[in-house]
C-alpha positions in Angstrom: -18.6 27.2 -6.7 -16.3 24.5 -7.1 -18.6 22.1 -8.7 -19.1 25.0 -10.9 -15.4 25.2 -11.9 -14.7 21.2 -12.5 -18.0 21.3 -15.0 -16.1 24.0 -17.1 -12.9 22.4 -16.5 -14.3 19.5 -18.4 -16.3 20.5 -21.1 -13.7 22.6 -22.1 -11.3 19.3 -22.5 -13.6 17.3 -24.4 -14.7 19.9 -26.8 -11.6 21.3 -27.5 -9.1 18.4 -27.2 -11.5 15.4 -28.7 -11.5 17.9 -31.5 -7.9 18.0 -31.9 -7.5 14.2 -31.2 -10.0 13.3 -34.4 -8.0 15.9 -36.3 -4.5 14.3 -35.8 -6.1 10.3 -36.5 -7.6 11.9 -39.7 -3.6 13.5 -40.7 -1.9 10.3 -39.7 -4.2 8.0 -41.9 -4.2 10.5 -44.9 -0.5 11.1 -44.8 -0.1 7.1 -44.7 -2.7 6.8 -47.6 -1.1 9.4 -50.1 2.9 7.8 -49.2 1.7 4.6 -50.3 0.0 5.6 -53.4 3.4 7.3 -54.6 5.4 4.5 -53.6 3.5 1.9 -56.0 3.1 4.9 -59.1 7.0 5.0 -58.6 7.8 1.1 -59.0 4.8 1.0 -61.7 7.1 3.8 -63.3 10.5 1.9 -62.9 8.7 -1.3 -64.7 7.3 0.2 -67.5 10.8 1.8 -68.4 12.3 -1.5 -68.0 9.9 -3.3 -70.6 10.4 -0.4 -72.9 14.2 -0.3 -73.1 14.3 -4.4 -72.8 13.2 -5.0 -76.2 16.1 -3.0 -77.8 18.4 -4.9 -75.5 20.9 -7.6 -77.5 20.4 -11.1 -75.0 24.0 -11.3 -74.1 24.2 -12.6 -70.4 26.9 -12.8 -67.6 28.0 -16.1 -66.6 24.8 -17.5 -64.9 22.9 -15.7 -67.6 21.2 -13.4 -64.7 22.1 -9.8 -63.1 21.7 -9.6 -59.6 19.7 -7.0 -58.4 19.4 -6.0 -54.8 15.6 -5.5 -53.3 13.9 -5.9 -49.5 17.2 -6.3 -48.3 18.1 -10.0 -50.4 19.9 -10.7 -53.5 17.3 -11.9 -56.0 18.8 -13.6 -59.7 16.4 -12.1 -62.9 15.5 -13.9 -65.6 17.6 -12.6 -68.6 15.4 -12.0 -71.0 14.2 -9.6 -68.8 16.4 -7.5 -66.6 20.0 -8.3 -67.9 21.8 -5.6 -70.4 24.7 -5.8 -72.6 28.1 -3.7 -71.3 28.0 -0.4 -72.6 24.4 1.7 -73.1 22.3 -0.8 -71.4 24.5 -1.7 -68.6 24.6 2.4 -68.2 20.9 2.1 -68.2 20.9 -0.7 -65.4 23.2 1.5 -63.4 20.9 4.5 -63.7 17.7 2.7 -62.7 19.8 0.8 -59.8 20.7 4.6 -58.7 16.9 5.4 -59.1 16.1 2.5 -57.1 18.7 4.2 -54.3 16.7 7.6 -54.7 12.9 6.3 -53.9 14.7 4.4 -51.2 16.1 7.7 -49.9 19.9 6.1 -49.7 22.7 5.0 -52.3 22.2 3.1 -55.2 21.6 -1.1 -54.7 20.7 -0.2 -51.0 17.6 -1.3 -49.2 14.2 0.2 -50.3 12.2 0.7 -46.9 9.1 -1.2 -45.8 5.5 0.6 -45.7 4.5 1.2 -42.2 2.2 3.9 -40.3 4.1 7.2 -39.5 5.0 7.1 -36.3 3.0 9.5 -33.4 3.4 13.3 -33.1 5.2 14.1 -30.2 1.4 15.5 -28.7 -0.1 12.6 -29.7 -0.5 11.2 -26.0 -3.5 14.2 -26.0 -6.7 12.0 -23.9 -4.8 9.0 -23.2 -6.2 7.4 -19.7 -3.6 8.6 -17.0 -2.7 5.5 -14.7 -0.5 5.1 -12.6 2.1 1.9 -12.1 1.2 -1.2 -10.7 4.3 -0.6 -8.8 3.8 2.5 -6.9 2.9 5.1 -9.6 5.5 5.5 -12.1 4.6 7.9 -15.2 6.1 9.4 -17.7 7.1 12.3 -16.9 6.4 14.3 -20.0 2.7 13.2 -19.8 0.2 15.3 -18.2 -0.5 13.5 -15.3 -4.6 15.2 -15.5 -5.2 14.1 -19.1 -8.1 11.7 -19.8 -10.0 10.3 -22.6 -14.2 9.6 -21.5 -13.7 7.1 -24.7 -12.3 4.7 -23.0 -15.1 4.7 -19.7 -17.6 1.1 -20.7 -20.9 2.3 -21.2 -23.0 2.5 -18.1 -20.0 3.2 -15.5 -18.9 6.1 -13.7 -15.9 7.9 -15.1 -12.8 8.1 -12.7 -11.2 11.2 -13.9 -7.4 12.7 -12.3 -7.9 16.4 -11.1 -6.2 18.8 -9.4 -7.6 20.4 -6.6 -5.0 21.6 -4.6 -6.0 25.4 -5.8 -2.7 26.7 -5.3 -3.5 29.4 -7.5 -5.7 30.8 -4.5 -2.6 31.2 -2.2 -1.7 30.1 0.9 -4.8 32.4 2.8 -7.4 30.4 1.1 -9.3 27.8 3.2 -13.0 26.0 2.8 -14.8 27.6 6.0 -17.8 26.2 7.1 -18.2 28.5 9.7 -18.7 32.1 10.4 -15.0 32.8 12.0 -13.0 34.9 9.5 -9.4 33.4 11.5 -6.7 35.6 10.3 -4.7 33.3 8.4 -1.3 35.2 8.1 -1.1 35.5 11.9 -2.1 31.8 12.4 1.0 31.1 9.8 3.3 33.0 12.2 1.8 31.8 15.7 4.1 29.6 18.0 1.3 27.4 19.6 2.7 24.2 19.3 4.2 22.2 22.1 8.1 22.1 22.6 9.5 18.7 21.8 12.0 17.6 23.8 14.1 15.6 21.3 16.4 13.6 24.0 13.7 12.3 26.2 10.5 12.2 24.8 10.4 10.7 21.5 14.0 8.9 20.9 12.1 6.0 19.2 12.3 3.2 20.4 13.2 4.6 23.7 10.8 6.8 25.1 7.5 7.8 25.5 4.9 7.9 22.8 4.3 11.8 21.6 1.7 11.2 18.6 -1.5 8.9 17.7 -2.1 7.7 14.7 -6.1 6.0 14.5 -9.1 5.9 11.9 -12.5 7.0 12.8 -13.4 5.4 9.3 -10.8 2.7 9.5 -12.8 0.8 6.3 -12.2 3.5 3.9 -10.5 2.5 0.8 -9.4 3.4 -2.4 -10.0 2.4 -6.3 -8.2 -0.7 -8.0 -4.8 0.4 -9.4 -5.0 1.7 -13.0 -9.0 1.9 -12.6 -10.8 4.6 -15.0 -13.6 4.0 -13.9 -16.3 2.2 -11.4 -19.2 -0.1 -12.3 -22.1 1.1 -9.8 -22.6 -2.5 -8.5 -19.9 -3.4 -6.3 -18.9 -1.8 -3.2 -17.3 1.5 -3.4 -13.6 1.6 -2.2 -14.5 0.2 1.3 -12.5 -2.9 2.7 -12.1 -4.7 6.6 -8.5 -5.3 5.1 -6.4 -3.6 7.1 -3.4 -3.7 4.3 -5.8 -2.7 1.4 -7.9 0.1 3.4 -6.9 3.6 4.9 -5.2 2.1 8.1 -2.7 0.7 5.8 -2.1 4.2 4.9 -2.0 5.4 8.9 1.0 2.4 9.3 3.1 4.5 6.3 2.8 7.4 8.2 3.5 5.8 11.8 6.3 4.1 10.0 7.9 7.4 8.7 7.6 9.4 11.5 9.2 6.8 14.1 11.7 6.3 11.6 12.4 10.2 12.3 12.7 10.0 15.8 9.2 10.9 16.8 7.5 7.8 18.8 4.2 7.2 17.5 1.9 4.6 18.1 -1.1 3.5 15.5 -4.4 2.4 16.6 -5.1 -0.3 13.9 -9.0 -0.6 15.2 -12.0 -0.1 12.2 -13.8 2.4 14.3 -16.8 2.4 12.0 -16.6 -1.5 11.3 -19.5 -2.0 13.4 -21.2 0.8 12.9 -20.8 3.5 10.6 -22.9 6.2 12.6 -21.4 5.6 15.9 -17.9 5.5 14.6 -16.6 9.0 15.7 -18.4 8.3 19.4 -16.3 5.2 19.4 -13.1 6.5 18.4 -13.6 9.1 21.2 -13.7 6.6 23.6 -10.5 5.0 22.1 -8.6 8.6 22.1 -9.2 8.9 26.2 -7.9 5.7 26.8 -4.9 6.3 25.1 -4.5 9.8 26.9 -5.0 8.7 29.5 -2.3 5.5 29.4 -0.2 7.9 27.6 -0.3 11.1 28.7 2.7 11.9 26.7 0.8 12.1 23.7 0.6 15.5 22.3 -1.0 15.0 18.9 -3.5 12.8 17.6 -4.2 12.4 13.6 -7.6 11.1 12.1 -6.0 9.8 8.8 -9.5 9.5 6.3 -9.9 9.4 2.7 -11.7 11.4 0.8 -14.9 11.1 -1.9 -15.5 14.2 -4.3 -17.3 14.1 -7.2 -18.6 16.5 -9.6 -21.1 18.0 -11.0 -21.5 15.1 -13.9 -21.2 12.6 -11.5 -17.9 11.6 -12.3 -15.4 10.4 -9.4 -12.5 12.9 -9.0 -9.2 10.9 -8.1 -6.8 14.1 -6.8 -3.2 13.8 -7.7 0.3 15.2 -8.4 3.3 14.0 -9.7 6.1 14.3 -7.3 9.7 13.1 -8.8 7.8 11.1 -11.4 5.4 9.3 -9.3 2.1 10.2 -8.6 0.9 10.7 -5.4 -2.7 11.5 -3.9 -3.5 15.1 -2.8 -4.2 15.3 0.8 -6.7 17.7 2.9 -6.1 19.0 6.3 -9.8 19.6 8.1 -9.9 21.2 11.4 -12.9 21.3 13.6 -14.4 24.0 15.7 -16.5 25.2 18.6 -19.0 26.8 16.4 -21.6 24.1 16.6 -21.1 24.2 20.1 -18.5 21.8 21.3 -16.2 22.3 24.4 -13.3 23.2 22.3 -11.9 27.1 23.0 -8.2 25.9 21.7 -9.2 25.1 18.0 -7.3 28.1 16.4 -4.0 26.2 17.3 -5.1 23.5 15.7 -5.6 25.4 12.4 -2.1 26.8 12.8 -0.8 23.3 12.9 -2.6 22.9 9.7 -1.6 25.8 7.9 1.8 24.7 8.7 1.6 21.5 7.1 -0.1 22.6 4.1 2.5 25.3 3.5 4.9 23.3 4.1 4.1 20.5 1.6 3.5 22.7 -1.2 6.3 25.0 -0.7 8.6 21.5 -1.2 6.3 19.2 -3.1 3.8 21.8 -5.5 0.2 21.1 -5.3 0.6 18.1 -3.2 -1.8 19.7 -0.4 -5.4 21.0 -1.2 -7.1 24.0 0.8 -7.6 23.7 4.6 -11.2 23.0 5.4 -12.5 24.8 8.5 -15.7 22.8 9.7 -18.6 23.7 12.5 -18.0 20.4 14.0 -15.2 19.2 16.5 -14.4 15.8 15.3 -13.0 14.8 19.0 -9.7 17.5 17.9 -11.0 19.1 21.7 -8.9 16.0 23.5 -5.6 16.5 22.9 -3.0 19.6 23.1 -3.0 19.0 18.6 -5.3 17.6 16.6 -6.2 17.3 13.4 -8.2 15.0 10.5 -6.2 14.0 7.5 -8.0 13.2 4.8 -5.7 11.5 2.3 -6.6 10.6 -1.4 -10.1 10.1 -2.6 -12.2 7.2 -3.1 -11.1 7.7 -6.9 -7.6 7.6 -5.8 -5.2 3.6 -6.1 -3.4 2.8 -2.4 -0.1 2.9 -4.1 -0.8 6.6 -5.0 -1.8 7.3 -1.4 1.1 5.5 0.5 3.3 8.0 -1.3 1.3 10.9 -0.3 1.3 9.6 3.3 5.0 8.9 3.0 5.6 12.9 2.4 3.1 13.9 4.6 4.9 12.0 7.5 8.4 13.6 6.8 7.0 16.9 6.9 5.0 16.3 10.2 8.3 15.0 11.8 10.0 18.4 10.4 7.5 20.3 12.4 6.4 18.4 15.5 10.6 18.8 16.1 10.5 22.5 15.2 
């Protein structure tokens, strides 16, 4: 269904905005065209009165034997013969055409005239422009639609990177993806009081105290699109990097760093669990959350931070965002695993409370920043500890910068709730 929905989403935009687009390029050239036009019948006007009333003119001269007339914004000196009048009806005549010269120039007589340039853009003008963020951290305009995109631009043989909003907040809060048969009931899931008590003054006083949350990355080398990239070439490697400042653990140390900064100790597992070997990787980070347990046993929740990959129906990569006080910032994704294929895991309804909680949460202070919970038939090791849950944050379509700030907010509002 959703493929469905982005496929009409965009045909809709290039048929009915590349229309519109072609329509305003045609006005702006046409309008240019037909101001220039008058401007030279106009001085080809002026002339041709000048030579007519010259010849009656007696020769008489000022002083230097020239009259000055002003033009482009400089004094120039005519010859006699040929723009200087006598006092009386010809100087009159002089004056007139000086106050002519003021009237095409749209100002007082002996002013200025203006040069010949292309009329500036219509205010909706922007219409298709590529929609990138800032090299800096994600900086827009913000009276630019932050979704707006313009397939022109794409070189020929590469994928299109196109910004999309799939946080479906039209849906409401009650709508989740469900891979499973469980029809939770979402409203009472909203409302339950499932997760653990923090105690504020002994637990997580950071840096004193014991560690409450666990940051890792079952798919540490996941990364994200060049900043400003439209688009991707097929040939190199798609957003994957073993730099832990480029990849998603990069985007894990924002969130560790926000939420200690809050008082709630966290520690962040900096390990590529899928380095070695991408099939093994969620065996392996198993592994790594029992150890941890097990030297901390303090730890009450442990977050998978991913990113994403969506694309649609056309093939095109979809890079998720919103703008959130003028910068943009990658939507995230909440998916919570479950027993129904059969795992050991009777306590994953509080997990999709804690969920629910964050989504609302975001979007009720920062809209559309969270897309739809995603209920899967698999456990993804959230059966080890008393909270767990995979954050999926950005797409592979989605720049670093763009996900840092979605991490950022995500992290402020986790610490809002893990303290109640």
């Amino acid at each position: 269904m959703e493929k469905e929905r982005v496929e009409v989403f965009e045909q809709k935009m290039l048929s009915d905005g590349g229309a519109r687009s072609t329509v305003r390029e045609i006005g702006r050239a046409g309008r240019g065209f037909m101001r220039l036009i008058a401007l030279g019948m106009s001085i080809f006007a002026l002339i041709f009165i000048l030579c007519c009333f010259g010849v009656g003119f007696s020769m008489a001269n000022d002083a230097d034997g020239a009259v000055d007339v002003t033009f482009g914004g400089g004094t120039t000196s005519a010859p006699s013969a040929v723009t200087t009048a006598p006092s009386g009806y010809g100087s009159d005549l002089v004056d007139v055409l000086k106050q002519m010269l003021g009237l095409m120039s749209g100002s007082s007589a002996g002013t200025t005239l203006p040069s010949v340039t292309t009329p500036a853009p219509l205010p909706d003008d922007t219409a298709h422009a590529p929609t990138t963020s800032a090299p800096d951290g994600g900086s827009v305009s913000p009276t630019k639609d932050i979704y707006e995109f313009d397939y022109a631009l794409v070189p020929s043989g590469e994928t299109a990177i196109v910004p999309y909003d799939l946080s479906l907040s039209s849906y409401g809060e009650g709508y989740i993806y469900n891979d499973t048969s469980y029809a939770p009931s979402i409203d009472a899931l909203l409302k339950a009081d499932t997760l653990p008590k923090f105690d504020y003054l002994n637990a997580a006083i950071y840096p004193v105290g014991d560690p409450v949350v666990l940051i890792i990355h079952t798919h540490g080398t996941e990364a994200y699109s060049p900043e400003g990239s439209i688009s991707y070439d097929g040939v190199s490697e798609l957003a994957r990097s073993s730099d832990i400042t480029q990849n998603v653990v990069a985007v894990g140390a924002v969130i560790a760093e926000v939420l200690n900064e809050n008082g709630v100790r966290t520690l962040h597992c900096t390990t590529m669990h899928d380095a070695e070997s991408y099939r093994d990787s969620y065996s392996r980070s198993a592994a790594t959350i029992r150890e941890y347990l097990a030297k901390y046993p303090s730890i009450k929740y442990v977050i998978d931070v991913h990113r994403d990959s969506v694309t649609n129906s056309a093939g095109s990569l979809l890079r998720p965002v919103t703008r959130v006080e003028g910068e943009t910032a990658a939507q995230v994704m909440c998916v919570v695993g479950s027993d129904w294929g059969g795992a050991d895991y009777p306590d994953w309804q509080d997990n999709l409370s804690f969920a629910l909680k964050l989504r609302s949460a975001l979007n009720a202070k920062y809209e559309k920043l969270c897309r739809p919970v995603y209920l899967r038939s698999s456990a993804y090791n959230q059966q080890y500890a008393p909270v767990s849950m995979l954050l999926e944050v950005g797409t592979s379509g989605n720049y670093l910068s763009e996900a840092k700030a979605a991490a950022r907010l995500c992290a402020e509002e986790l610490a809002d709730i893990i303290k109640n």
